[in-house]
MARVEXRO-919974 format. One line per 5 residues: number of its first residue (from 1); their letters; for each residue x, y, z of C-alpha. Coordinates in steps of 0.1 Angstrom, whole numbers. Layout:
BEGIN
NUM	A	X,Y,Z  ...
END
This chain:
BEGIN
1	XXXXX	-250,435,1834  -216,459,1833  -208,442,1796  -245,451,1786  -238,486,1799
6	XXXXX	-207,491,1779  -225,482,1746  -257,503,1755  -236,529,1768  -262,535,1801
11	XXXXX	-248,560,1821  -263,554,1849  -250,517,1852  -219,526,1841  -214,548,1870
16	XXXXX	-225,527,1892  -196,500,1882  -172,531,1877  -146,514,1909  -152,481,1890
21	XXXXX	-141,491,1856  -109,502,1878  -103,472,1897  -111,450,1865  -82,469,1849
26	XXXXX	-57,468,1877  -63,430,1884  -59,418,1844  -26,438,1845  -15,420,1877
31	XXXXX	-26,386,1866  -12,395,1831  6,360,1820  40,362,1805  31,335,1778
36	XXXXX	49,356,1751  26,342,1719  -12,323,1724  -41,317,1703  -73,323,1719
41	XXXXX	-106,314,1704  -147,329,1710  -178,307,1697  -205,331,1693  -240,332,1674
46	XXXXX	-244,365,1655  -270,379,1628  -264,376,1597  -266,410,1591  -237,414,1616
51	XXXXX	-219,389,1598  -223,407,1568  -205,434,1582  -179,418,1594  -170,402,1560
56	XXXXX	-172,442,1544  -146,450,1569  -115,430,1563  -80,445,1568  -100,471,1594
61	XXXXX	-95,482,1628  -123,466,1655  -124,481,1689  -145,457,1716  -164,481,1740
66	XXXXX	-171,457,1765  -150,431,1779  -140,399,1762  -142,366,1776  -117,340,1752
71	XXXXX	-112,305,1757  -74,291,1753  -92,257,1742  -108,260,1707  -135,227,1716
76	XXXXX	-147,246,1741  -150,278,1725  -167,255,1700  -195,245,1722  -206,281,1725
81	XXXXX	-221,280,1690  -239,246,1694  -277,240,1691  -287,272,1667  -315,267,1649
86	XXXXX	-330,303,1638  -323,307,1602  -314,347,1607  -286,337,1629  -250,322,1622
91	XXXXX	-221,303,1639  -189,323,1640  -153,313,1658  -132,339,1665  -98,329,1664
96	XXXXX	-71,358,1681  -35,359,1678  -20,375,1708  17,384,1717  22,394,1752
101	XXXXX	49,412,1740  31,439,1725  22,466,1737  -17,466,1742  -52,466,1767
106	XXXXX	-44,439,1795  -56,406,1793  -46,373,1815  -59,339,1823  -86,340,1848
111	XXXXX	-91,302,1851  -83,301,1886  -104,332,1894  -133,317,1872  -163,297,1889
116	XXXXX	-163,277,1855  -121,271,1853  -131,240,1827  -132,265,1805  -96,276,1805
121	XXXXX	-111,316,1804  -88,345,1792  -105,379,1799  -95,411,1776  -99,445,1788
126	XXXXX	-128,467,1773  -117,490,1746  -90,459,1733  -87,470,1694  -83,443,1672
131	XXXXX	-69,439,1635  -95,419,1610  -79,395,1588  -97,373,1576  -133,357,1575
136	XXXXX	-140,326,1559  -164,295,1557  -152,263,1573  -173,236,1551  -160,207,1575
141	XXXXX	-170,218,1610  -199,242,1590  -192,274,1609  -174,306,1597  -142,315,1611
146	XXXXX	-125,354,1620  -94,357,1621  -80,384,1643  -48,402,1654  -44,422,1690
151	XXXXX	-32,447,1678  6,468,1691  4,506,1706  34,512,1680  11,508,1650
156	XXXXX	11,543,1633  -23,536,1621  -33,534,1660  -12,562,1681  -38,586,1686
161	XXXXX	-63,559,1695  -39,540,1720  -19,568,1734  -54,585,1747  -68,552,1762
166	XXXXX	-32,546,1777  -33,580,1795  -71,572,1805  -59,545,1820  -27,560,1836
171	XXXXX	-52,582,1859  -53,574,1896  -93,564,1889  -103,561,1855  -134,581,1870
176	XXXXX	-136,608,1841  -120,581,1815  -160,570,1803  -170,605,1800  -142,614,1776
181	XXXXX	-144,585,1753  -182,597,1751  -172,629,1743  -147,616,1718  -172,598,1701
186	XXXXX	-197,621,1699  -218,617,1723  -218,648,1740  -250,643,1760  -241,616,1777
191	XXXXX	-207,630,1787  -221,660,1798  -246,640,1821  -220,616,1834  -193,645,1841
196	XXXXX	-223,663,1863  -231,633,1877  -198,629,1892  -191,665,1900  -223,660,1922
201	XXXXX	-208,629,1944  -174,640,1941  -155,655,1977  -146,687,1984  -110,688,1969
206	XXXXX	-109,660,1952  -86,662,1923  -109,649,1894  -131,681,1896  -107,699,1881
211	XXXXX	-109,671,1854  -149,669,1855  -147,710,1845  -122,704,1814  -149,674,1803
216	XXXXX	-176,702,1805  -158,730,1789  -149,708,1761  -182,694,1757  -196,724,1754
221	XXXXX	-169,741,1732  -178,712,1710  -214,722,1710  -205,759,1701  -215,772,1740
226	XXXXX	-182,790,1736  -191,809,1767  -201,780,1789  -169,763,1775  -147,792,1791
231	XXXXX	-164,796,1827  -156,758,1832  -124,758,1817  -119,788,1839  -131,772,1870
236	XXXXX	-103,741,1862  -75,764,1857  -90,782,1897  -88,748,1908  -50,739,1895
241	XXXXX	-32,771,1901  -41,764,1939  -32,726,1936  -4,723,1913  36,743,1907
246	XXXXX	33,775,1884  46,751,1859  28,722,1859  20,709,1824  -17,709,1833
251	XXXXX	-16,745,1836  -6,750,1804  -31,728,1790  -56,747,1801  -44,780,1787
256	XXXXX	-47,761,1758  -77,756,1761  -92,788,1769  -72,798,1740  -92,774,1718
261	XXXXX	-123,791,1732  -112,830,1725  -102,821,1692  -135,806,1680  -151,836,1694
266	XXXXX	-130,861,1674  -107,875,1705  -77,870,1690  -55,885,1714  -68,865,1744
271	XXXXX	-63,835,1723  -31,846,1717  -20,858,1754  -32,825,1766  -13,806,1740
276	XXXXX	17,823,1749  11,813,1788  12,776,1778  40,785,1756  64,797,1783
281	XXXXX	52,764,1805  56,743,1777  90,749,1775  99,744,1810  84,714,1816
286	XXXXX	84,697,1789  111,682,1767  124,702,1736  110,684,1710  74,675,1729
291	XXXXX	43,674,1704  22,697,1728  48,722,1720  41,719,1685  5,724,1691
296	XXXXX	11,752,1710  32,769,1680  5,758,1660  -23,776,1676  -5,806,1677
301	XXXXX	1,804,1638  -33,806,1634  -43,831,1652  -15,849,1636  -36,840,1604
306	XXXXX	-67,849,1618  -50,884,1621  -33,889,1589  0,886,1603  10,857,1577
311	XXXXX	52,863,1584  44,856,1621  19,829,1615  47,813,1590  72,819,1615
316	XXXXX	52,798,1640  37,771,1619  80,766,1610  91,757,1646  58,735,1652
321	XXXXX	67,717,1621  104,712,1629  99,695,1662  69,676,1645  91,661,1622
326	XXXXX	116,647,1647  86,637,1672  62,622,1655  56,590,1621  64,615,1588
331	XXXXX	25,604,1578  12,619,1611  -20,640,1604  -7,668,1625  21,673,1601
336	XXXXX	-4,671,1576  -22,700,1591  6,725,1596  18,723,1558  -15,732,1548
341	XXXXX	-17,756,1571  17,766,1563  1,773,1527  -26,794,1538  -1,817,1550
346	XXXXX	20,818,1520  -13,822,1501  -26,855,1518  13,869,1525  7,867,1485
351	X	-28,885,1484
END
């Protein structure tokens, strides 16, 4: 039932398992093997049509959304895909290469846990992202085969991706962690309703409803409520000036924030004054050469675009890009970003 959740994303299900999602996590990282190299295989019958997609995306990125049952014994992965007779559906072994050295989504052998240990089960955490490599058609045992790589947190390709589920995941509950990746995908009325659902059966003082207001601001920032964005990022930044120090980096992240918000609504110096707050936290707490420093510098920048003030804007997009370039893969899209930003303000100083 939780796995058919995760695919059909049902909110109200998925809250219901929220703790379980936790404790699934927290147990595949304690019964994590130290094996440091495995294949694991997966019989499974899928459409045709799915198939079809699957051979389009060789060489791609595949993220699993629910979690993944593996068998370390290929016949019995094998037996899985036996006895299909619909002519719309086909045969496909999964075959994944997986290095325990790496880092990635826990996974371990759950043989011992299992009620079926004859089947030698390895479980994968939902939200494992996988590397496809190749797809083929076995003649001899007439089934097609995938070919798949775990794939490592270090990938360039995959640092945005990994370092927000790793920071999900770092949280003391993992309680907000479903209604973000909503909202990261898109799916803003279904975070909204899960993030109201668990304001409403969240204690007094519990620290995720500071966390639940962020969801909600940037939900509806997203949506364009610019307004409604601010009065929940405001009630956030109530809630962690009484519960955290003056310069916690949470603070700052929410000046941040309500700078987003005043600068989509054209008051630029409120964007500006509550860039500046993060700013001076920023560089307290946080290491010199920290990538939220950089954003910081590069919000300002553009409200010192926004403004006309293209020397000042220059002068901040300058220091974002010199600790982006020592912090983060020289193909990062957030360097990207500031040298065209940086060339919008050469453009107008021009004008």
């Amino acid at each position: 039932m939780l796995n058919k959740a995760l695919r059909v994303q049902n909110i109200d299900i998925l809250f219901t398992f929220r703790f379980l999602i936790t404790d699934i996590h927290n147990q595949l990282v304690k019964e994590s093997s130290d094996t440091n190299l495995r294949r694991l295989y997966r019989g499974q019958v899928i459409s045709k049509e799915e198939l079809a997609r699957l051979r389009s995306s060789i060489g791609e990125f595949i993220s699993i959304n629910s979690f993944l049952s593996t068998s370390r014994n290929q016949k019995k992965a094998l037996q899985f895909t036996q006895s299909v007779q619909r002519v719309d559906l086909e045969c496909v072994l999964f075959t994944i290469k997986v290095d325990s050295r790496i880092k990635a989504k826990p996974f371990a052998d759950i043989s011992r846990l299992s009620y079926f240990s004859d089947e030698e089960e390895t479980l994968l955490m939902l939200g494992s992202i996988f590397r496809l490599e190749s797809v083929h058609y076995d003649k001899e045992q007439q089934i097609w085969m995938a070919d798949l790589d775990l794939c490592n947190e270090d990938d360039h390709d995959l640092k945005q991706v990994f370092g927000y589920m790793k920071k999900e995941l770092r949280s003391k509950t993992t309680l907000n962690s479903l209604g973000n990746l909503f909202c990261q995908m898109g799916e803003l009325d279904k975070a909204e309703k899960y993030y109201k659902r668990l304001l409403s059966e969240l204690a007094v003082g519990d620290s995720d409803i500071a966390s639940c207001y962020i969801g909600l601001g940037n939900v509806a920032r997203r949506k364009g409520e610019y307004d409604l964005a601010l009065m929940n990022y405001e009630k956030a930044l109530k809630i962690k000036l009484k519960a955290l120090p003056p310069d916690h980096p949470d603070i700052a992240s929410s000046y941040n924030n309500m700078g987003i918000v005043h600068l989509h609504k054209g008051e630029y110096d409120l964007a500006l004054m509550n860039y500046e707050k993060a700013l001076k936290i920023f560089l307290k707490a946080l290491p010199p050469y920290h990538p939220d420093i950089a954003l910081t510098y590069n919000n300002m920048g553009i409200v010192h675009l926004h403004k006309g003030e293209y020397d000042l804007a220059l002068m901040n997009y300058e220091k974002a890009l010199k600790i982006q370039l020592k912090a983060l893969p020289p193909d990062h899209p957030d360097i990207v970003s500031t040298y065209l930003n940086m060339g919008l303000a050469h453009e107008g100083a021009r004008t």
